[in-house]
C-alpha positions in Angstrom: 133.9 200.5 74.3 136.8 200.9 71.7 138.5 203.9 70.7 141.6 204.8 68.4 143.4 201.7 70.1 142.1 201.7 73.4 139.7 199.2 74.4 137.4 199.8 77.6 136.0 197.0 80.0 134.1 197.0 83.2 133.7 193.7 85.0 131.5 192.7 88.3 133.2 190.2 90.5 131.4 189.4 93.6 131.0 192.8 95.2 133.8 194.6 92.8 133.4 196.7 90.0 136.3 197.2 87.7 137.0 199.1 85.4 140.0 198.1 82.7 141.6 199.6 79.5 144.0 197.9 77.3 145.7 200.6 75.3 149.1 200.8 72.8 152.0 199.2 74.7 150.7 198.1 78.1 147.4 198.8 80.3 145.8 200.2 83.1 143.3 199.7 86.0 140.6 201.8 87.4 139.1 200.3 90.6 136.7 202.1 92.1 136.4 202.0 95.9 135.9 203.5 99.5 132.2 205.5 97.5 129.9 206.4 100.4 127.4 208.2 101.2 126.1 209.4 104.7 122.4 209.1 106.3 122.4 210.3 109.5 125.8 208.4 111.4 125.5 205.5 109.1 128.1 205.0 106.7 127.0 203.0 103.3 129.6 201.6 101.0 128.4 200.7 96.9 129.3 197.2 97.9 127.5 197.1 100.7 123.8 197.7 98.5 121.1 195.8 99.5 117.6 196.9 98.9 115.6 193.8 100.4 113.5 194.3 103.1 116.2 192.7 105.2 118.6 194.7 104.1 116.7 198.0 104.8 115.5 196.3 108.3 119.7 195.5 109.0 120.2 199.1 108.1 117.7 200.6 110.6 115.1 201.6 108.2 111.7 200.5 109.5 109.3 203.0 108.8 108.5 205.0 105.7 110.6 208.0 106.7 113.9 205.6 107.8 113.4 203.6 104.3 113.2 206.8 102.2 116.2 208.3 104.0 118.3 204.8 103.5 116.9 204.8 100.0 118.2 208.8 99.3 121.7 208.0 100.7 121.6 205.0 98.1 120.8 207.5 95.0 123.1 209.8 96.7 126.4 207.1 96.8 125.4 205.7 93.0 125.0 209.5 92.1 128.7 210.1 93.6 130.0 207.0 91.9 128.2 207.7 88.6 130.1 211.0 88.8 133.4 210.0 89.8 133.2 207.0 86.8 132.0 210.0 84.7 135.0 211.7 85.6 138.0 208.9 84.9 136.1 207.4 81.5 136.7 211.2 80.8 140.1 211.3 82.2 140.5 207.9 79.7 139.0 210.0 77.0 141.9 212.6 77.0 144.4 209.8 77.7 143.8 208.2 75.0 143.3 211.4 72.6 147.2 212.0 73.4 147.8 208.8 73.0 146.3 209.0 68.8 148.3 212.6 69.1 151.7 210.7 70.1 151.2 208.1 67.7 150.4 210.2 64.9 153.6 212.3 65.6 156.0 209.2 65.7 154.7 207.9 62.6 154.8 211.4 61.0 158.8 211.4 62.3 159.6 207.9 61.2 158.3 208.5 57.7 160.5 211.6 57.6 163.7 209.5 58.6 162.8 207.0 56.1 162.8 209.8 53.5 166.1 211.2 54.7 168.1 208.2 55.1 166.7 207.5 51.0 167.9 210.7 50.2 171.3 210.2 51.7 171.6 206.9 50.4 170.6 208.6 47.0 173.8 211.1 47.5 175.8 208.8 48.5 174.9 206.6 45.5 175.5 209.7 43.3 178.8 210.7 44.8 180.3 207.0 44.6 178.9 206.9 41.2 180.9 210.0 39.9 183.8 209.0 42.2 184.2 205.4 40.3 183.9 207.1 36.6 186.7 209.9 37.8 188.7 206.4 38.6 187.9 204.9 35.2 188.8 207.7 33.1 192.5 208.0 35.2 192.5 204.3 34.6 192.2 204.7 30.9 194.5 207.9 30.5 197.1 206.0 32.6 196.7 202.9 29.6 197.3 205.1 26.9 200.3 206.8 28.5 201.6 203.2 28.8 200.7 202.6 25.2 202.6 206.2 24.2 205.5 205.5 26.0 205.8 201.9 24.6 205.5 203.0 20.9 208.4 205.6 21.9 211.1 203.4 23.0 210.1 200.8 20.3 210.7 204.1 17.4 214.0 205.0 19.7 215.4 201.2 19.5 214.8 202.1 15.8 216.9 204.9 15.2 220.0 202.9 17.2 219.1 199.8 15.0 219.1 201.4 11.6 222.4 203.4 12.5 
């Protein structure tokens, strides 16, 4: 089962049933264990199932009545653990819905600081840019100043020349 990232598993090994997700940055592990059900003072675990005739006969089920009663506090300990994997793969469910919610915000926010760092690069830009002409236009009133003042002296050494 895959959804928006999250990928669901369940594996049987031997007499374990596990349950594993992979999601966005790391993953998690649902084991399912200590499911029982009661008949009478007996106590019977998922893993320790058996159907056979030996197994009902190990159990204390010999006639009709014992069987059915072993059989009912089967469907009564795959009931519970139908409704308690019911339960987490719904538990997963909402994990994983925040998990799309999350990632939908942080990408949301990291487009909005790429478009604010452009736009103050922009200003930035714009600023230096009118910085650097102001600079340019001193730079060429400071030439012609220079210029003025050397055609002055020149007509000043003139006047003392010619006199």
């Amino acid at each position: 089962m895959t959804k928006a990232g999250v990928q669901a598993t369940v594996a049987l090994a031997g007499s374990n049933l596990t349950f594993s997700t992979t999601a966005i940055g790391g993953s998690a592990t649902l084991k399912i264990s200590e499911v029982s059900a009661v008949a009478g003072a007996a106590t019977i675990s998922v893993a320790d199932m058996d159907i056979s005739a030996s197994g009902l006969t190990s159990k204390g089920a010999i006639s009709k009545t014992q069987i059915s009663a072993v059989l009912s506090a089967y469907i009564s300990n795959v009931n519970s653990a139908i409704t308690k994997v019911t339960e987490a793969a719904a538990n997963l469910g909402s994990v994983a819905s925040r998990i799309d919610m999350q990632k939908t915000f942080v990408n949301t926010l990291m487009d909005t600081i790429d478009k604010g760092v452009g736009n103050l690069i922009d200003a930035d830009m714009s600023e230096e840019s009118t910085k650097l002409q102001a600079l340019q236009v001193k730079q060429q009133l400071g030439v012609q100043a220079l210029s003025i003042a050397n055609q002055s002296s020149q007509n000043i050494l003139r006047l003392f020349q010619t006199s």
